[in-house]
C-alpha positions in Angstrom: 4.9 -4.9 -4.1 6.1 -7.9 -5.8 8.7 -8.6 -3.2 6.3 -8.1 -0.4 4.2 -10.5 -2.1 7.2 -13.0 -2.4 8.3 -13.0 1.0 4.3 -13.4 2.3 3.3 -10.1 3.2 -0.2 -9.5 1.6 -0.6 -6.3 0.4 -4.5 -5.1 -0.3 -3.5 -1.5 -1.6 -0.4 0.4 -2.5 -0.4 4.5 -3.3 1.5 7.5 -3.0 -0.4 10.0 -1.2 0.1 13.9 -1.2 -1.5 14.7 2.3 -3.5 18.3 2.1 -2.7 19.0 5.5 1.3 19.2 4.9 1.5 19.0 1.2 4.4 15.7 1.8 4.3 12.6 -0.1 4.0 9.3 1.9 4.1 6.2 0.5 1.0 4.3 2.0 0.7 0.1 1.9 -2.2 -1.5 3.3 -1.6 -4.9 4.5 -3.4 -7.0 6.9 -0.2 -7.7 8.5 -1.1 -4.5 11.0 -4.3 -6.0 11.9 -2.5 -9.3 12.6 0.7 -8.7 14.4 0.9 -4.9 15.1 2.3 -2.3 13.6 5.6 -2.2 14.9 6.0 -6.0 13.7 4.9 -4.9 10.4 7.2 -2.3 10.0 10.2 -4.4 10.7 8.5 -7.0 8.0 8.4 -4.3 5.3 11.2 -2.8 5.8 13.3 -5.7 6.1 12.0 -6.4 2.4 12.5 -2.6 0.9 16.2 -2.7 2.7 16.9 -5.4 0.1 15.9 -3.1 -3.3 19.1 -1.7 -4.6 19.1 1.6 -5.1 17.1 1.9 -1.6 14.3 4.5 -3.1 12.5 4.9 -0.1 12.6 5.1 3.3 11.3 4.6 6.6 10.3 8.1 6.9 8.4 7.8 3.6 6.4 5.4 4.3 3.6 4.4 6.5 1.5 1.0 6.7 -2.2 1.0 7.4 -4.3 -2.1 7.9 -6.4 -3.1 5.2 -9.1 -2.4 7.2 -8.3 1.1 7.6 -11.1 4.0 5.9 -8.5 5.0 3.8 -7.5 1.9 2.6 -11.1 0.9 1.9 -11.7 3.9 -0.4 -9.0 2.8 -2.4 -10.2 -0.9 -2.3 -13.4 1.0 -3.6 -12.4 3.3 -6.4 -10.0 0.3 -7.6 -13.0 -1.7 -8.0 -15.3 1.0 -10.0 -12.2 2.1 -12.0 -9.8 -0.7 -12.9 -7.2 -0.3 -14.4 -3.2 -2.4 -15.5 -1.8 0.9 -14.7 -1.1 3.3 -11.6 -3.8 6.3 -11.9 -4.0 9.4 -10.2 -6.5 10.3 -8.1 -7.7 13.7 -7.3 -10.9 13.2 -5.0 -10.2 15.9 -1.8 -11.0 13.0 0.7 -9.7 9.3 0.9 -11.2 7.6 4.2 -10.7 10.9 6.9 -8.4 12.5 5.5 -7.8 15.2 3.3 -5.7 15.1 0.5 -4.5 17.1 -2.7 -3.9 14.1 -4.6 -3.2 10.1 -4.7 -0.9 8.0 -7.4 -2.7 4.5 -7.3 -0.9 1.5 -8.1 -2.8 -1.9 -10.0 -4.3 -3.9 -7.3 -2.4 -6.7 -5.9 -2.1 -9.7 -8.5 -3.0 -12.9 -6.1 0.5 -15.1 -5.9 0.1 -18.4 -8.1 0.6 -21.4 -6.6 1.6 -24.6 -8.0 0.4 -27.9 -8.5 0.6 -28.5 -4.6 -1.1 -25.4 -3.2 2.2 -23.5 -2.4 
């Protein structure tokens, strides 16, 4: 998330999430880039940046990017804020936004990037 952050994608959640439907593990990042320049432009903008991580841990077919406005999303905006905590927790509601799910693996919420002296 770090290296999203660096290279200006804005990331309002991060979790792994076990879908009840299939029982698969996706990788979920929320990011208002969706909302702002489409999907497919956000793909190529994450992926791009995960392409870079050596070992490459995840891919394309792992992950999936939601807008930060999505339900889903907004849950975990939600339980982040009643719950805080430095490190990822597991969540094992049945439901996040509409979906059903067996279980969730949280991360912290972003950190907002610092900026110096000159607003950069």
């Amino acid at each position: 998330m770090d290296r999203l952050a660096k290279r200006g994608i804005e990331v309002t959640a991060a979790f792994w999430l076990k879908v009840a439907e299939d029982g698969q593990w996706f990788l979920y990042i929320a990011t208002p880039v969706v909302e702002k320049s489409g999907l497919p432009a956000a793909y190529k903008r994450v992926h791009d940046v995960l392409n870079q991580i050596e070992p490459q841990w995840i891919g394309i077919s792992n992950l999936k990017l939601i807008g930060a406005r999505n339900p889903i999303a907004q849950d975990v905006v939600e339980f982040q804020s009643r719950y805080p905590a430095r490190i990822p927790t597991v969540f094992r509601g049945t439901q996040l936004g509409n979906v059903g799910i067996e279980e969730a693996y949280i991360y912290e919420p972003p950190r907002p990037r610092k900026r110096n002296r000159r607003g950069i």
